[in-house]
PDB file of N, CA, C and O in Angstrom, chain B, residues numbered from 101:
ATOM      1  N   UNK B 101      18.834 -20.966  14.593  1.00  0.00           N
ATOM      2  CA  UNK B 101      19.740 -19.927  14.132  1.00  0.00           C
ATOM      3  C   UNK B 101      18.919 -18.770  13.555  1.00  0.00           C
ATOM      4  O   UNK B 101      17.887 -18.912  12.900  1.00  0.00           O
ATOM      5  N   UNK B 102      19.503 -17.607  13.876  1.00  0.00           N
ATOM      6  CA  UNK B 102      18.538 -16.251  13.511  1.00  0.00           C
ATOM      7  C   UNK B 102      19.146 -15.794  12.578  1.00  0.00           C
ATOM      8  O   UNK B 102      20.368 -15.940  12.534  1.00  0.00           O
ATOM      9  N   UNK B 103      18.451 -15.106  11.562  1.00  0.00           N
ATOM     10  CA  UNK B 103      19.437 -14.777  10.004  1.00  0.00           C
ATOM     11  C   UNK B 103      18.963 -12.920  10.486  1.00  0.00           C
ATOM     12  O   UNK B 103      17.951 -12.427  10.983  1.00  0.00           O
ATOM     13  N   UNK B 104      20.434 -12.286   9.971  1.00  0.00           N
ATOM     14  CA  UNK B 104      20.149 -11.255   9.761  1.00  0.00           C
ATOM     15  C   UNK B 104      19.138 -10.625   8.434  1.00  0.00           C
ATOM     16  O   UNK B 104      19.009 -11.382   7.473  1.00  0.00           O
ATOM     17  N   UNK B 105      18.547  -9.484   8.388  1.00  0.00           N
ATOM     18  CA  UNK B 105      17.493  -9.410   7.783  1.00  0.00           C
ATOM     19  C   UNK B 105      17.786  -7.717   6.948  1.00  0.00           C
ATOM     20  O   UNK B 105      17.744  -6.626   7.517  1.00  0.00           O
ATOM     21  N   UNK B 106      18.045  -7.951   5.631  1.00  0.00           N
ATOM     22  CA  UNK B 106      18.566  -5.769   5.528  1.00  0.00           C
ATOM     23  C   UNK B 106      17.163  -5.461   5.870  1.00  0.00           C
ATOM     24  O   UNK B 106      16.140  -6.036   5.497  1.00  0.00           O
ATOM     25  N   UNK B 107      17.361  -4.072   6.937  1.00  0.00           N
ATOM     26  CA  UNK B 107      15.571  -3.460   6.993  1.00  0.00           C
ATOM     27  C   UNK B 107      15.132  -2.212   6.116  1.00  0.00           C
ATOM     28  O   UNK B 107      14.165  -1.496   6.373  1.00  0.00           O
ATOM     29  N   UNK B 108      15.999  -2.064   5.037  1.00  0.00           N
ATOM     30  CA  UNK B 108      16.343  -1.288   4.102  1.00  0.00           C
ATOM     31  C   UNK B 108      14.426  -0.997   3.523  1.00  0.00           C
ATOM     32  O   UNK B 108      13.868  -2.091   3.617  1.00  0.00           O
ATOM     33  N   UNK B 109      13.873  -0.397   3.242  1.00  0.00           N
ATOM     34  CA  UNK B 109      12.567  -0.604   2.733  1.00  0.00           C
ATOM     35  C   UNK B 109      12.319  -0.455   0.885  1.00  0.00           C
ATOM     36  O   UNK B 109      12.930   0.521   0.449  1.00  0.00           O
ATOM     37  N   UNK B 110      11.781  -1.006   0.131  1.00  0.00           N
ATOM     38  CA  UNK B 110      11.989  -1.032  -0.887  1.00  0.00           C
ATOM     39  C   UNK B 110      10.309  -0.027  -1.230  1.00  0.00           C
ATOM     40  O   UNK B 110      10.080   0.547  -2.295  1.00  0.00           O
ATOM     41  N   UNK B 111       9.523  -0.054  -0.233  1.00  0.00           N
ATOM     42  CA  UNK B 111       8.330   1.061  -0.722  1.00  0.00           C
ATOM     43  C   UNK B 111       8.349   1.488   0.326  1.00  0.00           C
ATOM     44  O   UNK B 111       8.659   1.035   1.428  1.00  0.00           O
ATOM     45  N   UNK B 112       7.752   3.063  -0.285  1.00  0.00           N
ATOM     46  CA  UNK B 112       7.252   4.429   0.430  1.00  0.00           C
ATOM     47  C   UNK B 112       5.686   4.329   0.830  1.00  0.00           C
ATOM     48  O   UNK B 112       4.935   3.855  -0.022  1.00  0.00           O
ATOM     49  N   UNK B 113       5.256   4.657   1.810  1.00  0.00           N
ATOM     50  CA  UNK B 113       3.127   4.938   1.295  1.00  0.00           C
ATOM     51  C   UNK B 113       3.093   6.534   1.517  1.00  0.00           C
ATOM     52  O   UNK B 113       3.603   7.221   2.402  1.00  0.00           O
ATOM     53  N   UNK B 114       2.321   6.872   0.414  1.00  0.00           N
ATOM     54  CA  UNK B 114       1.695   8.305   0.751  1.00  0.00           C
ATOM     55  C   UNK B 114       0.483   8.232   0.631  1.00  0.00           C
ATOM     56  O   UNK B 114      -0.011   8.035  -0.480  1.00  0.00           O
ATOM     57  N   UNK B 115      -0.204   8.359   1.639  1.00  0.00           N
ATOM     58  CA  UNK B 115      -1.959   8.317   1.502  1.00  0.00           C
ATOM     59  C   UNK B 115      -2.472   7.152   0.898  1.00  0.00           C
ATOM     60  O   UNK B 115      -2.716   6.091   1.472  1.00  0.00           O
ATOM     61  N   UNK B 116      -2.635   7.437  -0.402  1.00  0.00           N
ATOM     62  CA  UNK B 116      -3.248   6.015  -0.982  1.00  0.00           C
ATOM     63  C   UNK B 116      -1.950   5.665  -2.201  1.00  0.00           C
ATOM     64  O   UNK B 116      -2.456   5.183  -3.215  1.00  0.00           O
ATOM     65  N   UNK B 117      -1.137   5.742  -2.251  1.00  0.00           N
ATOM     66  CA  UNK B 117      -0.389   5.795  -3.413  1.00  0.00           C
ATOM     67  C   UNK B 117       1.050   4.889  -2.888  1.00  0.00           C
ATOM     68  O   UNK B 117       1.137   4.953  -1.662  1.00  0.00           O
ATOM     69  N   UNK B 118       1.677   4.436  -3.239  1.00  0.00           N
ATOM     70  CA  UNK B 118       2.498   3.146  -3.325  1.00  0.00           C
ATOM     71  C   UNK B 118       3.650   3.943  -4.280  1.00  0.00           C
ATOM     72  O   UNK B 118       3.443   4.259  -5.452  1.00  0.00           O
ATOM     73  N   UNK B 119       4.638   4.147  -3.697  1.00  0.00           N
ATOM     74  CA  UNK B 119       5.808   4.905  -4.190  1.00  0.00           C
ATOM     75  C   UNK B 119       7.562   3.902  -3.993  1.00  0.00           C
ATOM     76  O   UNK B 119       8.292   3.800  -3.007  1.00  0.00           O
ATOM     77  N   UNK B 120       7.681   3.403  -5.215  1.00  0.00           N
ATOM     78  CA  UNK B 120       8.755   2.226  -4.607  1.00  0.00           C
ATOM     79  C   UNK B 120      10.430   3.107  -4.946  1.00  0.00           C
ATOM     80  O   UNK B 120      10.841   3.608  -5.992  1.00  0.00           O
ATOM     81  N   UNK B 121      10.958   3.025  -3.834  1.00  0.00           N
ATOM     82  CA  UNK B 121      12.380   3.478  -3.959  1.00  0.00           C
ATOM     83  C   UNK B 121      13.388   3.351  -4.526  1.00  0.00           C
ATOM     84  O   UNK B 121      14.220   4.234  -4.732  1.00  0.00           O
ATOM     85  N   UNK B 122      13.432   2.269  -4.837  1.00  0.00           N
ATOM     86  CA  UNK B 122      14.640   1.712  -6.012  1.00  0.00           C
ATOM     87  C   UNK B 122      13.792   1.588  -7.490  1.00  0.00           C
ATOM     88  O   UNK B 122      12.607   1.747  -7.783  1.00  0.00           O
ATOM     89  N   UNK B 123      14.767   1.294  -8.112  1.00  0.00           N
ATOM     90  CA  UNK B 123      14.280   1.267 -10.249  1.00  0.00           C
ATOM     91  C   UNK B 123      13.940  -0.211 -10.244  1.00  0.00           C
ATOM     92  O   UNK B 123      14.391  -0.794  -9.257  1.00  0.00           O
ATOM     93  N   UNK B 124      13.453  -0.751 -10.852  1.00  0.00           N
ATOM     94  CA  UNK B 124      13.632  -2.270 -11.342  1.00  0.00           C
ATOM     95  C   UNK B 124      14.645  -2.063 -12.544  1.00  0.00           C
ATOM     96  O   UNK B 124      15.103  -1.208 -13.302  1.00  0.00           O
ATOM     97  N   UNK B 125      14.697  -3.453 -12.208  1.00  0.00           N
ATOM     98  CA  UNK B 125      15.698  -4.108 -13.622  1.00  0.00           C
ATOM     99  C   UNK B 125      15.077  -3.620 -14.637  1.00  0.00           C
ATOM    100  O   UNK B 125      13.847  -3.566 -14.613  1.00  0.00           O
ATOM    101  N   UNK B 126      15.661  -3.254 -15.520  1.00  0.00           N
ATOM    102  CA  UNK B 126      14.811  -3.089 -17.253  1.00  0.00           C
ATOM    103  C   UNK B 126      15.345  -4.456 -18.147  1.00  0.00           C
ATOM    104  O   UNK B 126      15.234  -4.465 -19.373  1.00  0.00           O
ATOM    105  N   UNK B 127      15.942  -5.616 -17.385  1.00  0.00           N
ATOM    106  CA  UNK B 127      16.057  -6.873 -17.894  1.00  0.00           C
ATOM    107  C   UNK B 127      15.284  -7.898 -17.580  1.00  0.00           C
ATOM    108  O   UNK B 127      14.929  -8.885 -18.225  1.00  0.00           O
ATOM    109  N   UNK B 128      15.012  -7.438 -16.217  1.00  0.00           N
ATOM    110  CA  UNK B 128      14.244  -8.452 -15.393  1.00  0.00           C
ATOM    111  C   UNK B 128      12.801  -8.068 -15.458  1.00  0.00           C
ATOM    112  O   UNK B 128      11.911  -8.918 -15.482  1.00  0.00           O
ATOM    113  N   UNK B 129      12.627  -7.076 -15.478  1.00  0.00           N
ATOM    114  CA  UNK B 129      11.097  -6.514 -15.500  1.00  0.00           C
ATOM    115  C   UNK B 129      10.434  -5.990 -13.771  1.00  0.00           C
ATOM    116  O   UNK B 129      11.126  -6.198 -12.774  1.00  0.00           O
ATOM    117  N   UNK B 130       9.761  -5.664 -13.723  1.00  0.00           N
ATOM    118  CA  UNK B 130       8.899  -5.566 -12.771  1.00  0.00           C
ATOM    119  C   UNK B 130       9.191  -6.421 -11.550  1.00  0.00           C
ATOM    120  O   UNK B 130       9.254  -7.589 -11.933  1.00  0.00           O
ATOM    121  N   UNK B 131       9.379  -6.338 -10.344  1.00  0.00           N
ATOM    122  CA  UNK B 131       9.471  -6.871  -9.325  1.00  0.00           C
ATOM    123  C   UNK B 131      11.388  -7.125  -9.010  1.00  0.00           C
ATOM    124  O   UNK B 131      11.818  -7.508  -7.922  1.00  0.00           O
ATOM    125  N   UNK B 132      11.983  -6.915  -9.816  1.00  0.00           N
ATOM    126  CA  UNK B 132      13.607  -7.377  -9.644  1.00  0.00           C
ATOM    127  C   UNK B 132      13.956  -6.103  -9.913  1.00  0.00           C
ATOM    128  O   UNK B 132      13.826  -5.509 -10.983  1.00  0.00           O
ATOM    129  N   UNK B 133      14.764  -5.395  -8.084  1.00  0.00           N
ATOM    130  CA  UNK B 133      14.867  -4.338  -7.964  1.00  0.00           C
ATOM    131  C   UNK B 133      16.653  -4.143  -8.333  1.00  0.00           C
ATOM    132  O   UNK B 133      17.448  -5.083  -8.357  1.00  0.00           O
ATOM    133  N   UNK B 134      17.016  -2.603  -8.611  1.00  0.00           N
ATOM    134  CA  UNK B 134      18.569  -2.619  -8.749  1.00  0.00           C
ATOM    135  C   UNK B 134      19.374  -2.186  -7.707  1.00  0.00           C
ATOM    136  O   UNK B 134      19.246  -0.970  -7.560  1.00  0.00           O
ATOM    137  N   UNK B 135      20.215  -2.727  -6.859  1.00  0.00           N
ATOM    138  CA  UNK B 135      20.651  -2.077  -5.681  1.00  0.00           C
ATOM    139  C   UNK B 135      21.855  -0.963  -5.873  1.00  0.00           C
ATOM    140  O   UNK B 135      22.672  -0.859  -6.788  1.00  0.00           O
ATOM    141  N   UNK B 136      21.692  -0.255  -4.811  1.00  0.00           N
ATOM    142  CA  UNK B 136      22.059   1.008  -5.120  1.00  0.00           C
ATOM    143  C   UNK B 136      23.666   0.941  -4.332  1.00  0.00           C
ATOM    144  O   UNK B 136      23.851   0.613  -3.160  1.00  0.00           O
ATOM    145  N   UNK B 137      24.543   1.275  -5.153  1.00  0.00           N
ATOM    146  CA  UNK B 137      25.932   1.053  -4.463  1.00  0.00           C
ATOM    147  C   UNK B 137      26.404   2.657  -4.913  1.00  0.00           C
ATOM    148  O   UNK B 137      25.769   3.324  -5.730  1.00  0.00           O
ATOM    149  N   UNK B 138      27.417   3.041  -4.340  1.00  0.00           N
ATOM    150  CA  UNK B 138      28.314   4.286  -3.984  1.00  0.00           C
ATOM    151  C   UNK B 138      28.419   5.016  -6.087  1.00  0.00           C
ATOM    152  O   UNK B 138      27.774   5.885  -6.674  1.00  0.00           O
ATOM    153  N   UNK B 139      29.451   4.160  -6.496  1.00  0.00           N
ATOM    154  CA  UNK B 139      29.028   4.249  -8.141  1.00  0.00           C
ATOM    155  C   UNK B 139      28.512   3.735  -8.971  1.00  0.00           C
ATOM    156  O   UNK B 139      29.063   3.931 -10.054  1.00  0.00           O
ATOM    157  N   UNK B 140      27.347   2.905  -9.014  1.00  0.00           N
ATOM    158  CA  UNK B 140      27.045   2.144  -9.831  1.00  0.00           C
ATOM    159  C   UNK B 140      25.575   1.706  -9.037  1.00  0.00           C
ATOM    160  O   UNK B 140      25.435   1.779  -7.816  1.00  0.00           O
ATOM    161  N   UNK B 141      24.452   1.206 -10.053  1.00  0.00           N
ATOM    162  CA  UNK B 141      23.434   0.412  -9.822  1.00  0.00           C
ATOM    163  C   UNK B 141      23.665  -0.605 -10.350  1.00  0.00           C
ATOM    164  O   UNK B 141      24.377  -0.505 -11.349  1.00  0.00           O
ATOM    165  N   UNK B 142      23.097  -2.335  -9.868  1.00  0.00           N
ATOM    166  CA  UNK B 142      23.748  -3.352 -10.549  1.00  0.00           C
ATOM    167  C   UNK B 142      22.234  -4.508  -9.707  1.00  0.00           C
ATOM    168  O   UNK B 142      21.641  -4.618  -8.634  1.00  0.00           O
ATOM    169  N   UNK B 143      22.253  -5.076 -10.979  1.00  0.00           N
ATOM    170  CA  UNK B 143      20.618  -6.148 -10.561  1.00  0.00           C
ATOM    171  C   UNK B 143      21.536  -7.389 -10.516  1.00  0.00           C
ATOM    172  O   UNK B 143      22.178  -7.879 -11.445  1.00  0.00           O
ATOM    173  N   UNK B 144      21.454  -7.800  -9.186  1.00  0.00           N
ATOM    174  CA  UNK B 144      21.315  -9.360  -8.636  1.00  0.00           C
ATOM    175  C   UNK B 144      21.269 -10.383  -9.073  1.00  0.00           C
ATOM    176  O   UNK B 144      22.090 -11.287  -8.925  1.00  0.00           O
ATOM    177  N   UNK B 145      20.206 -10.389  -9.735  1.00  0.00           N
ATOM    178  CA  UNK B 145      19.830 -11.549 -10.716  1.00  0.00           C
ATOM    179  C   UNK B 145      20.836 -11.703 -12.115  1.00  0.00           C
ATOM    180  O   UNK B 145      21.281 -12.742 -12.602  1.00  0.00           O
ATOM    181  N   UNK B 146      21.014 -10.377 -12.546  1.00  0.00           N
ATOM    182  CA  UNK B 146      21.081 -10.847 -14.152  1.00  0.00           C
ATOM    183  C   UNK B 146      22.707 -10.209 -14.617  1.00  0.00           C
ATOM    184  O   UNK B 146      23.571 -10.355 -15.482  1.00  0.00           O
ATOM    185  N   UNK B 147      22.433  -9.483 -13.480  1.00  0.00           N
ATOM    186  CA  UNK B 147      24.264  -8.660 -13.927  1.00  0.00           C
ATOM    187  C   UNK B 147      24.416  -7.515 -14.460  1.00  0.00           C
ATOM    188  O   UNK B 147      25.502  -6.971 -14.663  1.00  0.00           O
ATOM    189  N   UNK B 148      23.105  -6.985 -14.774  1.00  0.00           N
ATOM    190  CA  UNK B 148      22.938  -5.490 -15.314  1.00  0.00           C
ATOM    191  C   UNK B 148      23.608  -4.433 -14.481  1.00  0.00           C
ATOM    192  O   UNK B 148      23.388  -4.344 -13.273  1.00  0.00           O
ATOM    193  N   UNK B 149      24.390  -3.668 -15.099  1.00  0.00           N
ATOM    194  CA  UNK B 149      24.682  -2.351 -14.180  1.00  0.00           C
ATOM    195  C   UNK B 149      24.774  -1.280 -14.969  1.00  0.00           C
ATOM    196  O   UNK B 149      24.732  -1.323 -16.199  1.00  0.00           O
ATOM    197  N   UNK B 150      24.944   0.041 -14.074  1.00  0.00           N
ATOM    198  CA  UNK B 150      24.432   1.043 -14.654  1.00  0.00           C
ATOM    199  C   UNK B 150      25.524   2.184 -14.058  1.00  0.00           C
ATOM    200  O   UNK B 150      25.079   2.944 -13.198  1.00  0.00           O
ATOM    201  N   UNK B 151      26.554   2.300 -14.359  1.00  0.00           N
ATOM    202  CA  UNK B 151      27.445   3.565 -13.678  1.00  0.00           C
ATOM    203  C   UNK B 151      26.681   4.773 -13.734  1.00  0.00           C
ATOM    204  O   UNK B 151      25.803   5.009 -14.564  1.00  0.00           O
ATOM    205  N   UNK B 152      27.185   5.782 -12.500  1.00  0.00           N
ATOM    206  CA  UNK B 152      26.921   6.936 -12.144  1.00  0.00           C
ATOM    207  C   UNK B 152      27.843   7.827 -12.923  1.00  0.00           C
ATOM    208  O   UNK B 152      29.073   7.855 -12.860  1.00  0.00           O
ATOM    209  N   UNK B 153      26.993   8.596 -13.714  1.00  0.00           N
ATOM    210  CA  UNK B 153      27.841   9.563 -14.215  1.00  0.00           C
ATOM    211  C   UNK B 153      28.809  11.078 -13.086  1.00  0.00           C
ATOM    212  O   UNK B 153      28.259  11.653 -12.147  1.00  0.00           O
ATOM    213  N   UNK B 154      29.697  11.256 -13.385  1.00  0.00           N
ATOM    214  CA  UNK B 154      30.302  12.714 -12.504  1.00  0.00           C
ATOM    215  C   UNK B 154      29.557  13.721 -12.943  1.00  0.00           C
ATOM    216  O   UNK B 154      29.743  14.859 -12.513  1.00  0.00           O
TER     217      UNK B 154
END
């Protein structure tokens, strides 16, 4: 069975420099990213979210 896979990329490269696209958690720390939905950012793991202001 083949699993679908998001091909969404979570880093950028510029030259020598490592530029990551999404925020991390500020609960989770480093490596636990926040996914980005229409109003709101919200981490996976822990339940943190973050509404978009108007």
């Amino acid at each position: 069975m083949v699993k679908k896979v998001n091909k969404r990329e979570l880093f950028l490269v510029q030259g020598e420099k490592i530029v990551r696209k999404l925020r991390n958690c500020p609960r989770c720390g480093p490596g636990i990213f926040l996914a980005k939905h229409s109003n709101r950012e919200s981490c996976g793991k822990c339940g943190y979210t973050e509404f978009a202001k108007k």
